[in-house]
N, C-alpha and C positions, 0 to 999 in steps of 0.2 A: 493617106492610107498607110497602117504600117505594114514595117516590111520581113516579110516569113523569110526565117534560117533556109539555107540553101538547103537542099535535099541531104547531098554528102554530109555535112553537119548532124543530120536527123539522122542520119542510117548510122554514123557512128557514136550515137548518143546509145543508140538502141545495142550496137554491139558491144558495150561498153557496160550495160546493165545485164547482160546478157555474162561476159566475161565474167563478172561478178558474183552470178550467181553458180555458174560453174569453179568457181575458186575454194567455195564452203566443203568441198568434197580434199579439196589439199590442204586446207588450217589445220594447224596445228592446235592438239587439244585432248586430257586427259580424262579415263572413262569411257562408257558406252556413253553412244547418243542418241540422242532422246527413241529414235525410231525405234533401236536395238533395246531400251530399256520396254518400250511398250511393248514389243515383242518377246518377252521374257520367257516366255510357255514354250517357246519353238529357238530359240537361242541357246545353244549348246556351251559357248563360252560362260554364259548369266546360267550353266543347270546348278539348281540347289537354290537358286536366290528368288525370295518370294517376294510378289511387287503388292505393297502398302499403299493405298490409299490414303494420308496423311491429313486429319483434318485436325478443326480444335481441341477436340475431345482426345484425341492421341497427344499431339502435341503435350498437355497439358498431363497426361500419363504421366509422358516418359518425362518431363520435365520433375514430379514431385519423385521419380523412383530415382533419380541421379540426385534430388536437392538434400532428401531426407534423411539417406546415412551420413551426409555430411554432418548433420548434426551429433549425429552417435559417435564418432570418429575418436571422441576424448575419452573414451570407455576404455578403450584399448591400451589408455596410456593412463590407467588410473589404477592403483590396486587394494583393492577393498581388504583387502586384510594383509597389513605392512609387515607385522611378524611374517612373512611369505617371501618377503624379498631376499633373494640369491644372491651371495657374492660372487665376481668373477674376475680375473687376471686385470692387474690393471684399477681397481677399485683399492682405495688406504683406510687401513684399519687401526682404531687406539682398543688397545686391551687396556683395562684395571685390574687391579687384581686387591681383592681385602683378604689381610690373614687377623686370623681372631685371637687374641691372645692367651697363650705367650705366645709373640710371632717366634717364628725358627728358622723359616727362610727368606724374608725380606724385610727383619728389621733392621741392618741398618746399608739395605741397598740404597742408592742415591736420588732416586725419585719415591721414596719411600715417606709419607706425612702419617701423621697423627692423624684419626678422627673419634670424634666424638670425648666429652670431656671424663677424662679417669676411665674410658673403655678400654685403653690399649691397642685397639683396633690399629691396625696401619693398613695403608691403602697406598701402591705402587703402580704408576703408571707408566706403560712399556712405549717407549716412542714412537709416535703414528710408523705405522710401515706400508708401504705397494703393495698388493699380493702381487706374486709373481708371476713368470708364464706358464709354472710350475703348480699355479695353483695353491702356492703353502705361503705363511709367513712362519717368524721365528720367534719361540717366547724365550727368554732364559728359564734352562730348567726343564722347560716342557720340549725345546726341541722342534722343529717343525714339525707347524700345522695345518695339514689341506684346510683350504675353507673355499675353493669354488664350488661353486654349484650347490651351496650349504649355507642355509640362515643365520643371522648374526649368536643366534639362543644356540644352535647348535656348533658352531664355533665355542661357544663362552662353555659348551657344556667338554665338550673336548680339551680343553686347558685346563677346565678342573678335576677332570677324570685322570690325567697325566700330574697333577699337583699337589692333589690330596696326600697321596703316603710319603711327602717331601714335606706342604707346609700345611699349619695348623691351621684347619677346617678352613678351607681357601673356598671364596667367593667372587666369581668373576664375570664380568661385563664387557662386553665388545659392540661398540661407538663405531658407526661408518663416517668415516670424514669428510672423503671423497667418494664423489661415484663416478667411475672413467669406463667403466665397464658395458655399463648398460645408458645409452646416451641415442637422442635423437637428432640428422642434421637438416640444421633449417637453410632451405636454401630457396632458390626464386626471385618474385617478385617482391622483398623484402627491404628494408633498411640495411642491413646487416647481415651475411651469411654466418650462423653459430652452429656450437652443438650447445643443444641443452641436455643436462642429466635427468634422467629420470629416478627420484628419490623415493626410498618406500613408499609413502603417500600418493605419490605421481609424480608430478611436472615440478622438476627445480630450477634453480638459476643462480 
């Protein structure tokens, strides 16, 4: 016949599950619990917070409204019309400049070439420059010129407006080299932490 746990054994078996259950009242644990959440309607700490019933059909909601602007996300960093793009502090610029001949004020500066065969044309290119914090770079001749916040056509129209009553019928173009200005930083769960630039068209590298 086997032999039954002495009684003391059983009474602190019982105290024992007993202690335990009185212990869920001191764990430690962040949040209302469960009682205080069911109670939402009469809980004055939870006022304002309304209790959802959470099934597939929710779930499944809030799942495509979080999924779906992910996808849109590259709109943002795209720019449908590149004529649009702003220069700003920090971004390098090459101006050219063509004088039609007779040239009178840069033919024979030293980055000054020939184009085109028997035109005369000469075409001068002014060494890439930074803009500044200033916001300006420097032409010879023209003298600083703001270009934040202003399109590359409106920079190039600003050099020529300054250059016309100096050189013969001046025609000028301004070339973004760099973009340091307007830059996005990739960081995370990545290979690599960068910035990439974002170039008139969008996303460069």
């Amino acid at each position: 016949m086997p032999c039954r746990p002495p009684h003391w054994k059983l009474l602190g078996l019982i105290l024992a599950v007993s202690g335990l259950a009185g212990c869920s009242a001191y764990m430690p644990y962040a949040g209302p619990r469960v009682g205080a959440v069911e109670q939402v309607g009469h809980n004055k700490t939870l006022d304002g917070i309304q209790l959802v019933n959470v099934n597939y059909a929710l779930a499944h909601e809030i799942k495509d409204r979080i999924e779906k602007p992910k996808l849109n996300h590259l709109q943002y960093f795209t720019n449908p019309n590149p004529q649009l793009y702003t220069v700003g502090p920090g971004d390098t610029l090459q101006v050219y400049i063509w004088e039609a001949p007779p040239a009178m004020l840069f033919a024979t500066s030293t980055g000054s070439t020939g184009v085109g065969a028997g035109s005369g044309s000469i075409m001068t290119a002014i060494p890439a420059q930074m803009v500044g914090s200033n916001g300006e770079i420097t032409v010879p001749f023209a003298g600083p010129i703001p270009c934040a916040g202003k399109t590359l056509d409106e920079i190039a129209a600003e050099i020529r407006t300054r250059l016309k009553n100096m050189a013969h019928d001046p025609q000028v173009v301004v070339h973004l080299v760099n973009n340091h200005a307007q830059s996005i930083s990739v960081v995370g769960n990545v290979h690599k932490s960068t910035q990439v630039p974002l170039i008139p068209g969008g996303f460069g590298g």
